[in-house]
C-alpha positions as CSV (number, residue, x, y, z in Angstrom):
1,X,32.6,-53.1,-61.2
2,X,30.0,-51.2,-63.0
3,X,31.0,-49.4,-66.3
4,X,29.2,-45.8,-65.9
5,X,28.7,-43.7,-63.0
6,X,25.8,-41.3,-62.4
7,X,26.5,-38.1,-62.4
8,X,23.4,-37.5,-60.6
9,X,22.4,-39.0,-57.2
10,X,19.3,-38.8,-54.7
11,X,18.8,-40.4,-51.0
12,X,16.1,-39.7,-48.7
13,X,15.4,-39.5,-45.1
14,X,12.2,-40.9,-43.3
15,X,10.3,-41.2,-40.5
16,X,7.4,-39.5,-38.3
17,X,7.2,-36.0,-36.9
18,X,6.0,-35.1,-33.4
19,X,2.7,-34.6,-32.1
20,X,3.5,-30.9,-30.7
21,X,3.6,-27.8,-32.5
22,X,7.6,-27.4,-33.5
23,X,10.7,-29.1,-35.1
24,X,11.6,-32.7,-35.3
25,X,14.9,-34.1,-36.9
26,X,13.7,-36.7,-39.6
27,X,15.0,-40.3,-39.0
28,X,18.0,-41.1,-36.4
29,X,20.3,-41.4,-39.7
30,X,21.7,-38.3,-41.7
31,X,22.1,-38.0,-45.0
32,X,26.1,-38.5,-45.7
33,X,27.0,-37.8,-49.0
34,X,29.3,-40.1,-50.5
35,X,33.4,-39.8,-50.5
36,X,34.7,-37.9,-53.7
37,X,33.2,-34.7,-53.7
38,X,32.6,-31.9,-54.1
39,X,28.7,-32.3,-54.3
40,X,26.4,-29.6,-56.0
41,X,23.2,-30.0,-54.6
42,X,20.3,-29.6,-57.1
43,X,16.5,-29.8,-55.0
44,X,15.7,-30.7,-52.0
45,X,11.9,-31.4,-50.9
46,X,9.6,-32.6,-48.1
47,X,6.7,-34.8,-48.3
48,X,4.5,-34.7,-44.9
49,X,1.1,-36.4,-44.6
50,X,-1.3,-36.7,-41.7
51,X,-0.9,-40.7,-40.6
52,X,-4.3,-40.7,-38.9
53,X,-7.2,-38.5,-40.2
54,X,-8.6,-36.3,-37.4
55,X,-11.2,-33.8,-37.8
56,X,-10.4,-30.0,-36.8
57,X,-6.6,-30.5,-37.5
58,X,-4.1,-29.1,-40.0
59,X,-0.8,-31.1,-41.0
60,X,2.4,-28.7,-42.8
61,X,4.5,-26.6,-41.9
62,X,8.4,-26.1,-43.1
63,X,11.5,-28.1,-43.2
64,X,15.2,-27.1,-42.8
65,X,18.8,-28.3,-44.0
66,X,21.6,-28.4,-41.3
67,X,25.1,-29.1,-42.2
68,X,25.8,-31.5,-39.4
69,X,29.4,-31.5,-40.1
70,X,30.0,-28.2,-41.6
71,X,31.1,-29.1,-45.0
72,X,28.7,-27.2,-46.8
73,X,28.7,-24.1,-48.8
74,X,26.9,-21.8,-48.0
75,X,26.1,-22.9,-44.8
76,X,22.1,-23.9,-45.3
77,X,20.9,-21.5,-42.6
78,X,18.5,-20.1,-42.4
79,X,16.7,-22.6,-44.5
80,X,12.9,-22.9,-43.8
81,X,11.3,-24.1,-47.1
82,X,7.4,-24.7,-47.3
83,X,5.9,-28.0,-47.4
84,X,2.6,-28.7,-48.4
85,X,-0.6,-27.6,-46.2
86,X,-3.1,-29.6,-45.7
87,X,-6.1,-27.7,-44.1
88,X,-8.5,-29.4,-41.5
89,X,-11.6,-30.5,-42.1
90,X,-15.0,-31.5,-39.6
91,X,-16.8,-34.6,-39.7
92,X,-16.8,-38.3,-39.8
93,X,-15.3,-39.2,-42.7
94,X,-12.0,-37.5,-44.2
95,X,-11.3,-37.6,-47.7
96,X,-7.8,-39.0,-48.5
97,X,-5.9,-35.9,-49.2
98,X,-2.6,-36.1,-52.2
99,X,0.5,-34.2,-51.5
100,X,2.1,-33.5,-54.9
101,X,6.0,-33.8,-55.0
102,X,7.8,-30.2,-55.3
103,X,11.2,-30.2,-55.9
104,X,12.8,-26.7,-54.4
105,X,16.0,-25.9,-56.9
106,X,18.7,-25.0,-54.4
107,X,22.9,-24.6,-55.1
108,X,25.1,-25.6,-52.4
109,X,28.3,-27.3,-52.0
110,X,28.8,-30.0,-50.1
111,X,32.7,-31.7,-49.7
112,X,32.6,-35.6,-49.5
113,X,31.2,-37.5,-46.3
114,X,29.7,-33.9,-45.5
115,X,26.9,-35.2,-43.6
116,X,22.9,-33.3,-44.0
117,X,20.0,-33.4,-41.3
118,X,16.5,-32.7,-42.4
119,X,14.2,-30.6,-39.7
120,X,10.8,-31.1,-40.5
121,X,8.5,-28.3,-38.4
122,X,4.7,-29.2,-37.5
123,X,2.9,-25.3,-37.9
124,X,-0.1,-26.4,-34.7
125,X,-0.2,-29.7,-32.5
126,X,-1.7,-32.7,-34.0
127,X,-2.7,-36.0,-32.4
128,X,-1.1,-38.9,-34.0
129,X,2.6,-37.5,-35.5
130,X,2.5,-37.4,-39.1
131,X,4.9,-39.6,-41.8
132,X,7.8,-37.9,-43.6
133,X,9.5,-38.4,-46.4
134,X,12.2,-35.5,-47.3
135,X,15.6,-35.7,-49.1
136,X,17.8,-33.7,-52.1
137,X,19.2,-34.6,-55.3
138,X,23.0,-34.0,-56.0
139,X,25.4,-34.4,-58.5
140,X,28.6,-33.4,-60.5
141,X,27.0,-31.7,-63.3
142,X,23.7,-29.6,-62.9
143,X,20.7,-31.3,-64.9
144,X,19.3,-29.8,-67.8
145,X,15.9,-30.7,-68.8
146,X,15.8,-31.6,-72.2
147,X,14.0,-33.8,-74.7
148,X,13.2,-37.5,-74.2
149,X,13.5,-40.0,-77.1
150,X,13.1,-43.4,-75.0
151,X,11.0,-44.0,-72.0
152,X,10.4,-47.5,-70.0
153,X,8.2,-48.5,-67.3
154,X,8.4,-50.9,-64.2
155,X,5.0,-51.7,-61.9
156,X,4.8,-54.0,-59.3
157,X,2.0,-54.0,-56.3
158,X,3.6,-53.4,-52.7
159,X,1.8,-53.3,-49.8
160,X,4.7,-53.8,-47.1
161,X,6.7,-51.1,-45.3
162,X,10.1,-53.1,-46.3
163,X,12.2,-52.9,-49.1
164,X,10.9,-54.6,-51.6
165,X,12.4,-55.3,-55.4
166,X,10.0,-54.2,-58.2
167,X,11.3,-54.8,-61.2
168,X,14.5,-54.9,-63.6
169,X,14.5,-52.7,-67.1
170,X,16.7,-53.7,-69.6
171,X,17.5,-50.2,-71.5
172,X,17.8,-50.2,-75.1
173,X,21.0,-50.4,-77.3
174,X,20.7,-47.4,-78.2
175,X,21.1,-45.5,-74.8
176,X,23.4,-43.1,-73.6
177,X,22.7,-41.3,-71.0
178,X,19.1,-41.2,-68.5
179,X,17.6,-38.0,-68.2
180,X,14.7,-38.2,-66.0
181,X,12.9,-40.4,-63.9
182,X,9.4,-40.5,-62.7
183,X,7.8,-42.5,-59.8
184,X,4.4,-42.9,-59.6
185,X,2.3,-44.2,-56.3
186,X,-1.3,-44.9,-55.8
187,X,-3.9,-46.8,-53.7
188,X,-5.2,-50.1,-55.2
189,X,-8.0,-51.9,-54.1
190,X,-10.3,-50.7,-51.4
191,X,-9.6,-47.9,-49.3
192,X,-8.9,-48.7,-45.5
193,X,-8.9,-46.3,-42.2
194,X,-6.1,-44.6,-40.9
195,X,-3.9,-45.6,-44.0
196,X,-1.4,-43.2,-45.1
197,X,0.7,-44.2,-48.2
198,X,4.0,-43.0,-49.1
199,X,7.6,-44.0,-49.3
200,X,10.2,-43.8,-52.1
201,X,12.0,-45.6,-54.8
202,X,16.0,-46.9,-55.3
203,X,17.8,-47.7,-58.4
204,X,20.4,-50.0,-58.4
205,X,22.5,-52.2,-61.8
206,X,25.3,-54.1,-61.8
207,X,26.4,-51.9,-65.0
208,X,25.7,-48.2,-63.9
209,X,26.8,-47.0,-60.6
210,X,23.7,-45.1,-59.2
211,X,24.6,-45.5,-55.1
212,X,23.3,-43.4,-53.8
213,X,20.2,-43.6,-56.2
214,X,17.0,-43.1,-53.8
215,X,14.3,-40.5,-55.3
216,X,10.7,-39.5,-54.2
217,X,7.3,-40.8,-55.3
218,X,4.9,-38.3,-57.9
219,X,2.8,-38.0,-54.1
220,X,2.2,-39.1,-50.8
221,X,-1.2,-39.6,-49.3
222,X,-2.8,-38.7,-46.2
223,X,-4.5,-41.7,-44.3
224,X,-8.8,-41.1,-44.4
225,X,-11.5,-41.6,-42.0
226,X,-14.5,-42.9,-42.2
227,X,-16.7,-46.0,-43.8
228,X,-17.1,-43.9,-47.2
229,X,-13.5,-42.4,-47.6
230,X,-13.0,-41.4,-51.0
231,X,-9.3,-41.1,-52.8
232,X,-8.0,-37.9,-53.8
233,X,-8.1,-36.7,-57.1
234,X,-5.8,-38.3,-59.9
235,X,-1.9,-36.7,-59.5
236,X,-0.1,-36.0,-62.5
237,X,3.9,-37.4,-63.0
238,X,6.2,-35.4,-61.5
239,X,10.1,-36.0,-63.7
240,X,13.3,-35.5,-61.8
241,X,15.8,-34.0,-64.4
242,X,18.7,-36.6,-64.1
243,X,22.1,-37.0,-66.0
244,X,23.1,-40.6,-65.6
245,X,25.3,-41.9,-68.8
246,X,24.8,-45.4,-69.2
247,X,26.0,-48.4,-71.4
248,X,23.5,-49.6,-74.1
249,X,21.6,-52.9,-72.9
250,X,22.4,-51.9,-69.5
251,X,19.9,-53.8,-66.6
252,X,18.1,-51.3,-64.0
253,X,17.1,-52.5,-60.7
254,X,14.2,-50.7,-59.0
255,X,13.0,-51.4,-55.5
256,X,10.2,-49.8,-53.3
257,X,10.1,-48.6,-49.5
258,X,7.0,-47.6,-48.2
259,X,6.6,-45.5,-45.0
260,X,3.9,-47.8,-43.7
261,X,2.5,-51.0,-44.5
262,X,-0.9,-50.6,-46.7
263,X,-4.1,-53.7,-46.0
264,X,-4.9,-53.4,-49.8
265,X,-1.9,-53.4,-52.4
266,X,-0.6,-49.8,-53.7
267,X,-0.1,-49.2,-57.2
268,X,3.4,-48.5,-58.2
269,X,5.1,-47.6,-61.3
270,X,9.1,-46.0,-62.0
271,X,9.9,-44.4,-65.7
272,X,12.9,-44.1,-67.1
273,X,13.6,-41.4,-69.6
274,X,16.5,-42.0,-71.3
275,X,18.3,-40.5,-74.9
């Protein structure tokens, strides 16, 4: 059994929208928080990226909580948080467009097993669906951002749409507790049509107990068009306050899911802040 257990937790929901102007629930499988609540939940966010570049059309919109099974407090409705808008552009060739993370502070309660759809709305029909990635952080204790004093690093290269392990990070000695975490995706390599890239990260250890532990990426990227696509500009870390104690010398897990499988590999590195 492990010998600490995260105070904080994160899982995620993904999947494609629909190609007509309205709401679509996220993947076929709810979020279900885990037994022994009650849950306080912290953020929740949205990450929506057009999956193939078309000129003359506009990808956002909003996205919605629903308390499938009632056990949350207050109920989540109404609920319409933004997500990103990416605006439409005209031509042959589409720029890849970034979609920085932004984590909405929310404060619901939510008993054990209480079970959480995501609604993702598309604002105006678009031709190919886009790709979704939308979820919320919870936990017993509200986390406090606060100074770091340690920091490590995994990075791998992915390029499949599976789960695939990254790394393991031995923390030091010294630790206590994690207090933020930071995933950071790119594209590597050359560029390639009708390529979106996004997914998400899960941390697992046979000496912390992070289940559920799934968190989002710095960004997500709209696919491009076009023989001369360029990249986006460069998107700064994005650091999800956490409060995970651990045990010193303690071995991290980290694994990566992408939305979509990528021709070139993506670039993909997970910090650990930790005091």
């Amino acid at each position: 059994m492990p010998e600490a257990k995260a105070d904080t937790h994160g899982d995620v929901v993904v999947g494609a929208g629909s190609t007509a102007a309205g709401e679509t629930l996220v993947s076929g499988s709810p979020i279900t928080l885990p037994a022994g609540g009650p849950w306080t939940i912290f953020y929740t966010y949205c990450q929506a990226v057009a999956a193939t570049a078309t000129a003359g059309e506009s990808v956002g919109g909003y996205f919605r909580l629903n308390a499938k099974s009632g056990d949350v407090t207050p109920s989540p409705n109404p609920s319409k948080f933004p997500t990103a808008l990416i605006p439409s552009v005209l031509g042959a060739t589409i720029d890849v467009r970034a979609v920085n993370l932004k984590l909405i502070p929310v404060n619901y309660e939510a008993a054990g097993k209480a079970v959480l759809e995501i609604y993702y709305n598309e604002t105006t029909a678009v031709t190919v669906a886009s790709q979704i990635v939308a979820g919320i952080i919870f936990g017993k204790t509200r986390p406090v951002e606060q100074p770091y004093q340690f920091c490590d690093v995994g990075r791998a290269q992915v390029t499949a749409a599976a789960a695939t392990a990254l790394t393991s990070i031995t923390i030091s000695e010294k630790a206590t507790k994690i207090v933020g975490l930071a995933g950071m995706l790119a594209q590597d390599g050359v560029l390639t049509t009708a390529e979106e890239l996004l997914g998400f990260f899960t941390l697992s250890s046979n000496d912390i107990d992070f289940a559920p532990g799934n968190y989002p990426f710095n960004a997500a990227y709209s696919a491009g068009l076009g023989a001369l696509i360029n990249q986006g500009p460069a998107v700064m870390p994005s650091i999800i306050p956490v409060e995970i104690p651990v045990i010193g010398g303690a071995v991290v897990n980290i694994q990566v899911d992408l939305n979509t499988a990528v021709t070139n590999a993506a670039e993909v590195a997970v910090y650990v802040f930790y005091i």
